[in-house]
C-alpha positions as CSV (number, residue, x, y, z in Angstrom):
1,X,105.1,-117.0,-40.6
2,X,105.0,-113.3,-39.9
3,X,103.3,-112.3,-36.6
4,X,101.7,-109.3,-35.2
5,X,101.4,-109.3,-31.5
6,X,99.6,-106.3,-30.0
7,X,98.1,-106.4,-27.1
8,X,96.5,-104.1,-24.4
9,X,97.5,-104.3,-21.0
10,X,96.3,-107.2,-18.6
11,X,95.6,-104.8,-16.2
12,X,96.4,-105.5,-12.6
13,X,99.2,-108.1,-13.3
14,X,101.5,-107.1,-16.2
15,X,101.6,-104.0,-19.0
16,X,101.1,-104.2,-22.5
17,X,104.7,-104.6,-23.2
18,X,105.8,-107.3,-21.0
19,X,102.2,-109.0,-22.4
20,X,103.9,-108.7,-25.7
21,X,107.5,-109.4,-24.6
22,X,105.8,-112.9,-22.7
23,X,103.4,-113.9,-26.5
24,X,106.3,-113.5,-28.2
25,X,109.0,-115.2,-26.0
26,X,106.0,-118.7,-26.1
27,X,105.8,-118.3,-29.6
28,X,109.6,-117.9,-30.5
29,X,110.1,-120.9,-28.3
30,X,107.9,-123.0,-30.5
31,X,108.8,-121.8,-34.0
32,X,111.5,-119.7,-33.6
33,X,112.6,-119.3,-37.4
34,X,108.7,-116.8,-37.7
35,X,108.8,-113.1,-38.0
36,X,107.7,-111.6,-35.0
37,X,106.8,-108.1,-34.6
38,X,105.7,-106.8,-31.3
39,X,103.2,-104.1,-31.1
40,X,102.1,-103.4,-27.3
41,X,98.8,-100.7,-27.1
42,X,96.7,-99.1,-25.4
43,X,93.0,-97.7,-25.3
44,X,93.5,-94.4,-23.6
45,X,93.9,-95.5,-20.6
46,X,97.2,-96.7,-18.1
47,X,99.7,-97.9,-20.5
48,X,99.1,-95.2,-22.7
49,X,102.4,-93.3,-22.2
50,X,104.4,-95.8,-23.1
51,X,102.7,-96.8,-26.5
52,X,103.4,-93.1,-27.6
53,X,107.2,-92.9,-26.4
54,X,107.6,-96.2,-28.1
55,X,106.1,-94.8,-31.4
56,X,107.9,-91.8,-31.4
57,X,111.7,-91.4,-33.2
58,X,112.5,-88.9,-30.1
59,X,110.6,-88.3,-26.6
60,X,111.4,-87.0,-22.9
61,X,110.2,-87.9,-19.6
62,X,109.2,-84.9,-17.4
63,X,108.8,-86.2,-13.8
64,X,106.4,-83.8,-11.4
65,X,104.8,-83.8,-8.5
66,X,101.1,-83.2,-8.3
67,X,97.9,-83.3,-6.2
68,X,96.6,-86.5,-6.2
69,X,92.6,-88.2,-6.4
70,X,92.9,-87.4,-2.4
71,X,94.4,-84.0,-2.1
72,X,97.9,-85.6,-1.3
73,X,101.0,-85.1,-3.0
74,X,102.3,-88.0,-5.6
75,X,104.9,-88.6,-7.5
76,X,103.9,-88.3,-11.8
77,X,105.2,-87.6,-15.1
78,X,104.0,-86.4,-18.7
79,X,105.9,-87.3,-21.9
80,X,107.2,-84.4,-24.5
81,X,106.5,-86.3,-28.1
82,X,108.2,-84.3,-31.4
83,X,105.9,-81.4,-32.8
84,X,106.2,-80.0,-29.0
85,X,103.5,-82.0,-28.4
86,X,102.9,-82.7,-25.2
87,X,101.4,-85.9,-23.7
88,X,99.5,-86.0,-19.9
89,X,97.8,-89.3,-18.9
90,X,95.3,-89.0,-16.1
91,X,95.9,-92.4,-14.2
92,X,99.3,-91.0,-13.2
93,X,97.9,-88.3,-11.5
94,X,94.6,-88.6,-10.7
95,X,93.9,-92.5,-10.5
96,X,92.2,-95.2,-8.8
97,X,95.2,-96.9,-8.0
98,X,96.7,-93.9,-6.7
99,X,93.9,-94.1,-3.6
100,X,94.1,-96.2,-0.3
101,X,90.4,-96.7,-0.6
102,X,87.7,-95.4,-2.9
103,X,86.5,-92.1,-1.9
104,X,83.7,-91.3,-4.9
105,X,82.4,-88.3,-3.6
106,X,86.4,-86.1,-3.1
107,X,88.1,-87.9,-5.3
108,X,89.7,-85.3,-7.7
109,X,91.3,-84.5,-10.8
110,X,93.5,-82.0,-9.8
111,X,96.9,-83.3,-10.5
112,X,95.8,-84.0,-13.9
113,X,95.0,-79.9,-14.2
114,X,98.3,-79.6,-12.6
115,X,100.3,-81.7,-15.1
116,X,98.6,-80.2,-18.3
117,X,99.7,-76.4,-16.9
118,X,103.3,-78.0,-16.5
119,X,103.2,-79.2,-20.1
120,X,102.2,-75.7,-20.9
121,X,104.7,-74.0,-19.0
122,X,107.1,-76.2,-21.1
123,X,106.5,-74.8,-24.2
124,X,103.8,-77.6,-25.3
125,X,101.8,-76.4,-28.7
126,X,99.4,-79.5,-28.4
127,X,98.3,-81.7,-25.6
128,X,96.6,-85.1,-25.8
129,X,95.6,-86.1,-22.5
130,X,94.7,-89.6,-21.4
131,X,91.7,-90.3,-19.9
132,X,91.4,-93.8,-18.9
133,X,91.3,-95.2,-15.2
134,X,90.5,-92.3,-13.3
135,X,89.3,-92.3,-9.6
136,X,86.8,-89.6,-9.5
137,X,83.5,-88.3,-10.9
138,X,83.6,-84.6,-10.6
139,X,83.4,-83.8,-15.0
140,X,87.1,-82.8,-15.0
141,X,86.6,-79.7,-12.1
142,X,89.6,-80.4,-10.6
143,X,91.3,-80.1,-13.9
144,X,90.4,-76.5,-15.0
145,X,90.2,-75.5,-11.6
146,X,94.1,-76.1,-11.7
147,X,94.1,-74.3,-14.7
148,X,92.7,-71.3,-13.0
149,X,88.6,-71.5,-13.7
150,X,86.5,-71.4,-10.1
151,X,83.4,-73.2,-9.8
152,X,81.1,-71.8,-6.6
153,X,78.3,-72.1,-4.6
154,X,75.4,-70.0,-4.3
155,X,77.6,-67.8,-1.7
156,X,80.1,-67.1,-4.5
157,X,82.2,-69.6,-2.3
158,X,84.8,-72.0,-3.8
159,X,83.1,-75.6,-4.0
160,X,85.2,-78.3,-2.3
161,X,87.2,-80.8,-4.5
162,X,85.4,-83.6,-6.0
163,X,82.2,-84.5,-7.7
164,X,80.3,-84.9,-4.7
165,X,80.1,-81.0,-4.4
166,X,78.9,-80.3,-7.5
167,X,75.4,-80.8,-6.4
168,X,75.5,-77.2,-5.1
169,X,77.4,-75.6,-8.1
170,X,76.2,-72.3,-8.8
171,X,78.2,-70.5,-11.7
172,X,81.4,-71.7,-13.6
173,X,83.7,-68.9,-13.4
174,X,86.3,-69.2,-16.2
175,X,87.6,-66.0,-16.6
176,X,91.0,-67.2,-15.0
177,X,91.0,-70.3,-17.0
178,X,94.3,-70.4,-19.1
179,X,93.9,-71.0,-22.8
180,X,95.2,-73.9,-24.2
181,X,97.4,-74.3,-26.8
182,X,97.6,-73.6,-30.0
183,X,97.8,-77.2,-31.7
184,X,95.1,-77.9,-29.3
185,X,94.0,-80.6,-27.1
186,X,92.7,-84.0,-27.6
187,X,91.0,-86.4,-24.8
188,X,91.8,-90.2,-25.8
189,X,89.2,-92.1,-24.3
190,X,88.6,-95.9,-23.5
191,X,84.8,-95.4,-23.3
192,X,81.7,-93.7,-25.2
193,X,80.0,-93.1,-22.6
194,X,77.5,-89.6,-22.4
195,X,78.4,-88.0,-19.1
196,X,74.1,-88.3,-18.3
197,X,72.0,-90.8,-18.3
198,X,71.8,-94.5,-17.4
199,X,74.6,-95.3,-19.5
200,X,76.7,-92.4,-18.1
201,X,79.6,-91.8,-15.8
202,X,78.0,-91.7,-12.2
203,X,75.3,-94.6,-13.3
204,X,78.0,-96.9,-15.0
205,X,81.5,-96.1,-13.3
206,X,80.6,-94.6,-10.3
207,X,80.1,-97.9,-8.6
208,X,83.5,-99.0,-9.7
209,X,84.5,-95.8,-7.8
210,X,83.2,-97.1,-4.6
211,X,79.8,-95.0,-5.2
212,X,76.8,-96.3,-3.8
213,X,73.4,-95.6,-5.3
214,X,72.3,-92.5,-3.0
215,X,76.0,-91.5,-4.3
216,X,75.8,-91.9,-7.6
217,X,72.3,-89.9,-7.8
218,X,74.3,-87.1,-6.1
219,X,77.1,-87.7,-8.5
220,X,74.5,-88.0,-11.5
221,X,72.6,-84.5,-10.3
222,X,76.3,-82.8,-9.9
223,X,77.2,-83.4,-13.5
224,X,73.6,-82.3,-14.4
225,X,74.6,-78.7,-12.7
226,X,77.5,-78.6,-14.4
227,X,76.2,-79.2,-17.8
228,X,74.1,-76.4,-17.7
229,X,76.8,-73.8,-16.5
230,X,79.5,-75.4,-19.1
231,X,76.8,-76.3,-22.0
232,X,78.5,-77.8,-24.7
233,X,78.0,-81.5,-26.0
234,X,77.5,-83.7,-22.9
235,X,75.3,-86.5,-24.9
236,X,78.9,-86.8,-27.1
237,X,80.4,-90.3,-27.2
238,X,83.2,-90.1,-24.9
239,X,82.0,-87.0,-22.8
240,X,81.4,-89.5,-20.0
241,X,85.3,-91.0,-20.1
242,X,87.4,-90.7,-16.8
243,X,84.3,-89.4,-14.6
244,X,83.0,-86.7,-17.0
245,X,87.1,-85.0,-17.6
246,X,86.3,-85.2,-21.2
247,X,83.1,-83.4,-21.0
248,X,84.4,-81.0,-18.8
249,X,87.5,-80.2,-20.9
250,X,86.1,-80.1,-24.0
251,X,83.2,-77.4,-23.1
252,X,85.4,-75.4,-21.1
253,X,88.7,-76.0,-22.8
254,X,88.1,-77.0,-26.5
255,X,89.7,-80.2,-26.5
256,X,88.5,-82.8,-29.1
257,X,87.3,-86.4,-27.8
258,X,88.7,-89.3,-29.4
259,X,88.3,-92.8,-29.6
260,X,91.8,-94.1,-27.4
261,X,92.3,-97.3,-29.1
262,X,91.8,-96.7,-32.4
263,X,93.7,-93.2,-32.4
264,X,96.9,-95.3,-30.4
265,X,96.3,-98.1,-33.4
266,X,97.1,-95.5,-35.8
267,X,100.3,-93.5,-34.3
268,X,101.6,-97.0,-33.5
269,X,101.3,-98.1,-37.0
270,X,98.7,-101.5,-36.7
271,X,97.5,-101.3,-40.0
272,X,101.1,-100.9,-41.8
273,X,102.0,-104.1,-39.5
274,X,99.0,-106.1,-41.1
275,X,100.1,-105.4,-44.4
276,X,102.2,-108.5,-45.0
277,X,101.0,-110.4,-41.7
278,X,100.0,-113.8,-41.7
279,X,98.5,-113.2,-38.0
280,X,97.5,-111.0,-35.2
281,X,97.5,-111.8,-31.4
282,X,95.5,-109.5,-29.5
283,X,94.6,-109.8,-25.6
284,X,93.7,-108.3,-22.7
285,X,93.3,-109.0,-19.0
286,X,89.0,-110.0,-19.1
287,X,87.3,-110.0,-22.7
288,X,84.0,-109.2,-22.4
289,X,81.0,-107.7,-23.8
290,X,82.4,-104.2,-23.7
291,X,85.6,-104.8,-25.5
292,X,84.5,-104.6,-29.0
293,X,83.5,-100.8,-28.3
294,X,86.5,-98.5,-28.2
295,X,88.6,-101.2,-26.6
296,X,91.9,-102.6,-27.9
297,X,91.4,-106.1,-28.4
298,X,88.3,-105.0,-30.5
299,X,89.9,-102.2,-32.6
300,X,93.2,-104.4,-33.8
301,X,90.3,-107.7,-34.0
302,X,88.6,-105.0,-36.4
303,X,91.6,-103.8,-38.5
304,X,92.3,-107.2,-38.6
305,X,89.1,-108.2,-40.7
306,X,89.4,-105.6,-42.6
307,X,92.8,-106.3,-43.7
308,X,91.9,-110.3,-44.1
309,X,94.5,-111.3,-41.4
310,X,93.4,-114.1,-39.0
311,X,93.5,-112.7,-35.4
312,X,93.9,-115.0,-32.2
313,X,92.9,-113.2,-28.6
314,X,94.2,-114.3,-25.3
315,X,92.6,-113.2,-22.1
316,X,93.1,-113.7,-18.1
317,X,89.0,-114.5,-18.6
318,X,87.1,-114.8,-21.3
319,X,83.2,-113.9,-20.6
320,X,81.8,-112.4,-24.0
321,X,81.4,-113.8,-27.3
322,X,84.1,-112.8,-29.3
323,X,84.0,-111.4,-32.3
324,X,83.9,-113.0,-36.4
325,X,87.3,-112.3,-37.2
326,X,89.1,-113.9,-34.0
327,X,89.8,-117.7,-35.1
328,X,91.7,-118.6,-31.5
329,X,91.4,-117.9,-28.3
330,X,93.2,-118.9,-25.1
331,X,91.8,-117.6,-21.8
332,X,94.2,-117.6,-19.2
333,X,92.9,-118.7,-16.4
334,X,91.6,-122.1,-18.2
335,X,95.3,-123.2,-18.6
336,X,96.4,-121.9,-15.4
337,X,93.6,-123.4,-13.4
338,X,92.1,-120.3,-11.8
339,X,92.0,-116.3,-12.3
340,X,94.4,-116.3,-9.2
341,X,97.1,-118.5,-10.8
342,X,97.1,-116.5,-14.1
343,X,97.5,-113.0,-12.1
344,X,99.9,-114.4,-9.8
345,X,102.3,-115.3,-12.7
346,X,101.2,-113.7,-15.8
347,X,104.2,-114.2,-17.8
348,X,104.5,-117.8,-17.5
349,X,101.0,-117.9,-18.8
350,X,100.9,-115.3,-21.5
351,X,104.2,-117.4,-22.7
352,X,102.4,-120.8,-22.4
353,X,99.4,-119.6,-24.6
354,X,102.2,-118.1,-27.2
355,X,103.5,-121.5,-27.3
356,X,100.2,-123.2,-27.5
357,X,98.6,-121.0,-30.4
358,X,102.2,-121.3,-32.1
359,X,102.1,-125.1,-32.3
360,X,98.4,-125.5,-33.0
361,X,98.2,-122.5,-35.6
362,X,101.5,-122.9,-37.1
363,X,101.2,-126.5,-38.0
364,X,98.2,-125.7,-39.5
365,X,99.2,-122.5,-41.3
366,X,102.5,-124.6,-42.5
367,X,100.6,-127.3,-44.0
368,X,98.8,-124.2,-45.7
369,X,101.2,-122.3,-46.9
370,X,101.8,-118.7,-45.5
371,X,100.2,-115.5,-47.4
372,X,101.3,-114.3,-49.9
């Protein structure tokens, strides 16, 4: 049998690659004369770095140190593809992880700003930025403000880092703002969020920020202000991604929004690996009902449909239906016994649920017969 294992990252316990590594490993143990390809993604989010250095033929680390979500220092990195494309992803710079506690209202996105003007002082001709896991709401400010634009108050003051002062945003000055490059810039995004609205990026991520609701209406009437000094498209799918950064850069700064897991599909060649595959395994660290909409496990579960490859999805929790095209599933914490077990040891789980779909689905496909 010929295998495709791609998984995201089971985030919080192990990355995309050593998910991978672990499938493969359980499998291999079972039937270890099948073709096994592995194929570790990402949506847009943490991870992402490392799906594009694996893609590419040659890459380079650049390691930096920026302002981080709370004004500190931390230590980050961007990655310089071929093409003199240059690649920035948020979560090193400007992430939740990155804080102590939440702190919705001066969280920032400077570093991020900071890293992108490093890539530019490198010689980068294009910059795709990723968006995913960020730790503040304040529509990418802290970005362009590192950049060199000034957003102020009614006294022609500075406003303070963070979304929380955007409420008294007055004019967006971006006279100083550097241009960007000439390839130009693309926002990867692991959501489709607006940046307004009930469905936005206070209303919907802000309490995963640590935003209460008297926040997040502060947070909501910020990003309001903002949209009507910056105008653009703030009702575009994605604007809302990584607490309104893609709205922000793409009104100030140009920069196209994409779809994260289906743009990393394509550089890391998914549909090629399809091609002669007799299955996929997908996963992620909780399926639910949100991961069929610019997710991983739903963009390969997709290309794997359309390609008429049987797809399998393992998951540390499994709370959504899953969708027509995914024959298996294994959740994690059902053959650990707990969410806490699986976490705790999430190779020796992800390796036991390669093993298991390996002996269940390989018997079956070898009394079958493989595709041909």
């Amino acid at each position: 049998m010929r295998i495709v294992i791609a998984p995201d990252s089971f985030k919080g316990s192990i990355g995309a690659a050593g998910a991978a590594a672990a499938l493969a490993a359980g499998w291999l143990a079972a039937r270890p004369g099948d073709q096994v390809r592995r194929l570790p993604l990402a949506d847009g989010g943490e991870g992402t770095l490392e799906v594009l250095a694996a893609a590419a033929r040659a890459h380079r680390w650049h390691q930096a140190e920026v302002t981080g979500p709370d004004g500190g220092r931390v230590a980050s990195c961007w990655l310089e593809l071929p093409g003199r494309t240059h690649a920035v992803e948020l979560a090193r710079a400007s992430g939740l992880p990155l804080l102590a506690a939440p702190d919705p209202m001066r969280a920032q996105t400077s570093g991020t700003g900071e890293l992108i003007g490093r890539a530019l002082d490198a010689g980068a001709s294009r910059i795709v930025i990723a968006l995913g896991g960020s730790a503040s709401t304040d529509g990418g400010t802290g970005a362009l403000a590192a950049l060199g634009a000034r957003f102020l108050d009614g006294g022609g003051a500075d406003l303070p880092p963070g979304g929380g002062g955007l409420a008294g945003l007055a004019r967006a000055d971006l006279g100083g703002l550097r241009p960007p490059p000439s390839g130009g810039v693309t926002c990867l995004t692991d959501v489709r969020a607006p940046l307004l609205g009930p469905a936005g990026a206070a209303a919907v991520f802000g309490p995963q920020k640590g935003a209460d609701a008297g926040q997040i209406e502060v947070l909501e009437a910020g990003l309001a202000r903002l949209a009507g000094q910056l105008g653009g498209h703030p009702a575009a799918p994605g604007a809302g991604a990584a607490g309104g950064t893609a709205y922000g850069l793409a009104a100030a700064w140009g920069a196209l929004i994409a779809a994260g897991a289906a743009e990393l599909c394509k550089i890391a060649g998914l549909d090629p690996a399809l091609a002669d595959a007799d299955l996929v395994i997908t996963g992620e660290g909780r399926y639910d009902a949100t991961s069929a909409d610019g997710k991983v496990t739903g963009a390969v579960c997709a290309a794997a449909a359309a390609a008429g490859v049987p797809a399998a999805l393992v998951a540390g929790q499994l709370a959504g239906a899953v969708p027509p095209g995914v024959r298996y599933r294994v959740a994690l914490a059902g053959i650990a016994r707990g969410a806490a077990a699986a976490q705790r040891e999430p190779g020796r789980w992800l390796a036991a649920a390669g093993r298991a779909l390996a002996m269940d689905i390989g018997a079956a496909a070898g009394r079958a017969g493989p595709r041909t």
